[in-house]
N, C-alpha and C positions, 0 to 999 in steps of 0.2 A: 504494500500500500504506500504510496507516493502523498507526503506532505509537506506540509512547510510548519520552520520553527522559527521565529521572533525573539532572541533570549537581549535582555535589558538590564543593564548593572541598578543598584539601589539608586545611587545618587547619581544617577545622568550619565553622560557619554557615548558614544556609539552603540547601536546594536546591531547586527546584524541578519538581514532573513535568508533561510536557506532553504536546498529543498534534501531530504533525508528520506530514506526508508523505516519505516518506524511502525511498533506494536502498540497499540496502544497510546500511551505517550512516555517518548525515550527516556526525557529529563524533567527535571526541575533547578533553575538556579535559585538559590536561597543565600543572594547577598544581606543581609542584616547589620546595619553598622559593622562591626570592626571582624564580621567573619564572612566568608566566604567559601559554600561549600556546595558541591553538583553533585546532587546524589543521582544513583542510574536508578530508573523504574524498570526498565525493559531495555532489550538490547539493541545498541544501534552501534552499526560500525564507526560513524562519523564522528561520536565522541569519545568511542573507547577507551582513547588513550587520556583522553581529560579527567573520564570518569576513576580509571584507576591512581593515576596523580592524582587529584584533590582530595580523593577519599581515602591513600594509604597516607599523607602528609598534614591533613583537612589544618591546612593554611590557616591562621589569625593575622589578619594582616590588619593594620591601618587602614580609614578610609584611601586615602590614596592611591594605594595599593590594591586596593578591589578596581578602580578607575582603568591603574594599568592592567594588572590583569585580563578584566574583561575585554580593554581595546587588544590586546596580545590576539586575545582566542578571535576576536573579530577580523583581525587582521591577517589572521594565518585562513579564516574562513574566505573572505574575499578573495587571496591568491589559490584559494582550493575549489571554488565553485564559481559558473555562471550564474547572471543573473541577479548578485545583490543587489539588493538596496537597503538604506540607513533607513534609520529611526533615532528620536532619544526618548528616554523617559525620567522622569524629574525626580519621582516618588513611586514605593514601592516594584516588585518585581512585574514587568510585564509582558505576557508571552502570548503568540499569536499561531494558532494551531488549526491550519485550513481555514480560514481566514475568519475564524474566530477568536476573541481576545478574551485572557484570562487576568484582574490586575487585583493582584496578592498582595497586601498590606499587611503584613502578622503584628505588628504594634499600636493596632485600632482597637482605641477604647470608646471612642467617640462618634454617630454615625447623627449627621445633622442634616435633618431631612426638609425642603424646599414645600411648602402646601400645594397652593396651584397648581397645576398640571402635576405635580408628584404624588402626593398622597389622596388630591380627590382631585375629582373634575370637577370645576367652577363655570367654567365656560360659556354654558346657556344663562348662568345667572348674572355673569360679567356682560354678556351682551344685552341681556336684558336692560341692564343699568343704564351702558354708555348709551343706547339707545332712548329710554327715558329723558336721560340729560340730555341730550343732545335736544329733543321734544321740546323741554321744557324753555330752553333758548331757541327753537326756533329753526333747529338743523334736521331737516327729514331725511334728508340723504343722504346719510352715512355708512358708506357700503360693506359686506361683511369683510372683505380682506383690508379693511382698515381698522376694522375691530379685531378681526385674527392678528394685525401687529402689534397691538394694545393688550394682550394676554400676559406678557413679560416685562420683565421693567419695572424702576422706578413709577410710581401710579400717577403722579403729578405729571412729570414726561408726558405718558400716554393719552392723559386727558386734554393735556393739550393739544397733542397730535391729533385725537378723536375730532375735538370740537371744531380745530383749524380755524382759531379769532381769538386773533392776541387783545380786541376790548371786553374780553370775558375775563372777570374776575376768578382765575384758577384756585383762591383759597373757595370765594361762596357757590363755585361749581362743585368741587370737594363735598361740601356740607349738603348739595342736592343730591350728588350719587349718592354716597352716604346714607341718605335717608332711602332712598328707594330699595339700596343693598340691604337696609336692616326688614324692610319691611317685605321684600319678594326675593331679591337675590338669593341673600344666604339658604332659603328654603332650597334652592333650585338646584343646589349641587349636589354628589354626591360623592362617598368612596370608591376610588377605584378600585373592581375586583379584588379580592387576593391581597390586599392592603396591610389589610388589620392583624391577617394572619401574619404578614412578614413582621411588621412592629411586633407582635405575642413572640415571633422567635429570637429575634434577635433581641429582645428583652432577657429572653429564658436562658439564651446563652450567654448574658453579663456583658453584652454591648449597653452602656449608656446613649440613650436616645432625644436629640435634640431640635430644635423646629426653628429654621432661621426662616421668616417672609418677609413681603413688603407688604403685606397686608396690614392694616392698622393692630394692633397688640395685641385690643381687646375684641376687636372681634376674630381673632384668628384663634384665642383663645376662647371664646364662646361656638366658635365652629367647630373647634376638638371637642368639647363638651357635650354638643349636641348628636356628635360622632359618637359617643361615649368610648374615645379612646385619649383622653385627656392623661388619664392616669398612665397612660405608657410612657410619657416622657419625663427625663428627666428637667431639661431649663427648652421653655420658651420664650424669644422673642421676636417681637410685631417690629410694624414703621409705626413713630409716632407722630400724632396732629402737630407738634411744638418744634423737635428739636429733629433736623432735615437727618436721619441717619441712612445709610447706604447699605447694601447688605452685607458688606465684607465688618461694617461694624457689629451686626447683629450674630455673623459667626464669631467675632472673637467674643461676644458675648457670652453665646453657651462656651466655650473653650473656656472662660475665665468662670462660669459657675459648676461646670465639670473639674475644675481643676484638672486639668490635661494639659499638653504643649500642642502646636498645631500639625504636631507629624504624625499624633495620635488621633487625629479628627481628617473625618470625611466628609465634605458637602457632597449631597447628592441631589441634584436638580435638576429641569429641563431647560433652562433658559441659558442662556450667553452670560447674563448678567453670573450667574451662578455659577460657573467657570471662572469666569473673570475675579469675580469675587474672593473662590477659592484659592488662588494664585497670590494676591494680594494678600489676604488672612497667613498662607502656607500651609493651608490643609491639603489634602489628596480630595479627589473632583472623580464623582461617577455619573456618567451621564445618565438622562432618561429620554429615550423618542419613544416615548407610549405619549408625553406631551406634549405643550403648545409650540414649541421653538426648535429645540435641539434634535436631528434626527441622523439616522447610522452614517450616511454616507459622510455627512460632515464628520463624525467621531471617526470613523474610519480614517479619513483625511489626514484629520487632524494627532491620529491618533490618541484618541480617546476613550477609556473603559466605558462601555455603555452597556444597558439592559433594555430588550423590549417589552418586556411585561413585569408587573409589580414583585410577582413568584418569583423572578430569577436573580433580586436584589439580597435574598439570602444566600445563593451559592457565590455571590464576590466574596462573603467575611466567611 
């Protein structure tokens, strides 16, 4: 059987893809800070010799020394096969098996989960809104792929993009969604499938569970509520009316009420912003294209760990 393997040092530098004949799956690298060690699952000629080095010597090296290493094996790959090509990876190990990606982070304590498009679908109740407000000023024409861009993001942004009239007053626009949200919106979402269950496990397995949105606080907290999964989490936080916060502030939030470092923390979300975000904070970043923004070809691209459905965000941890 003919595939291909992806292998990615801990802390960045070259990887390179190859194509192997493989059982199963051949290897696993497991750089982890200061070690560095390839253990063999199954036989493959192409590592053989790696596997018996690393694992009669099983190296402690310095970070550094994982860096050269890995470039060594990638570079003796390159003069041994056609057809490479690079990658890098920033955080944790990551490995690409028929053009599937697996991103292995073993010092995650922390999994901080994005609302919107991640844990429920809000969608029909966010259009509902912009379209009220829109109403209530006086815009009937607000077509759906201008509201499909309005799903992600800062909410102030969007509403202004929505409404497109800078003599609208975007705080007392705010206080008209606002009110329509409390009143039909929030009714109108729901959890996506398979959700609730993932939160139950990775609770059960001693992942601490946190909820970074741009949603206002308090109703992102009365949304878990009415979920009745409130009590999974351990720190939530909203965007607030007063003080303009961004979402890379709301992840180091829960990191700072977790008590955790941010190599121990995962954002997982479907939007840009929430990438972005996680880069900024230094957490490690799982994507989601079950939602509004983020979808595989881009994660692929980009290379990015991503999930299509809610179920397969407990086989990453």
């Amino acid at each position: 059987m003919l595939g291909q393997i992806i292998i990615a040092p801990f802390y960045g530098g070259i990887c390179a893809e190859f194509p192997v004949h493989f059982v199963a799956c051949p290897i696993l690298i497991s750089a982890h800070h200061e070690y560095l060690m390839l253990f063999k699952l199954a036989y493959c000629p192409v590592v053989e010799e790696f596997n018996e080095f690393f694992l009669r010597y099983r190296f402690v090296v310095h970070n550094i020394f994982i860096n050269l290493a890995c470039s060594l094996i990638n570079y003796i790959i390159f003069y041994s096969f056609n057809n490479v090509s690079f990658y890098t990876a920033s955080k944790g190990v990551q490995i690409f098996i028929n053009g599937e990606d697996w991103v292995m982070m073993p010092n995650t304590k922390l999994l901080i989960f994005d609302l919107d498009g991640t844990v429920n679908n809000s969608s029909p109740g966010i259009a509902y809104c912009y379209k009220r407000t829109g109403e209530h000023y006086g815009k009937l024409d607000i077509s759906d792929e201008r509201i499909a861009e309005g799903l992600c993001g800062p909410f102030d942004e969007n509403l202004r993009m929505i409404l497109d009239d800078p003599s609208i007053d975007i705080d007392e626009a705010i206080k008209v969604y606002t009110k329509f949200y409390v009143e039909f919106g929030q009714a109108m979402s729901e959890l996506f499938d398979g959700i609730r269950e993932v939160l139950v496990d990775l609770k059960e397995r001693g992942y601490m569970i946190g909820l970074a949105t741009l949603m206002a606080d308090e109703y992102a907290k009365s949304t878990l509520e009415n979920y009745g999964i409130m009590d999974l989490f351990d720190t939530v936080h909203g965007a607030s009316f007063v003080i303009p916060y961004v979402k890379e502030d709301l992840i180091d939030m829960c990191i700072y009420d977790a008590d955790v470092s941010p190599e121990e923390a995962v954002m997982i979300g479907d939007g840009l912003d929430d990438y972005r975000a996680s880069k900024v904070s230094g957490t490690g970043f799982l994507a989601i294209t079950y939602g509004y923004e983020l979808k595989e070809d881009y994660c692929i691209k980009h290379g990015l760990g991503y999930v299509n459905s809610p179920s397969e965000i407990s086989d990453k941890f």
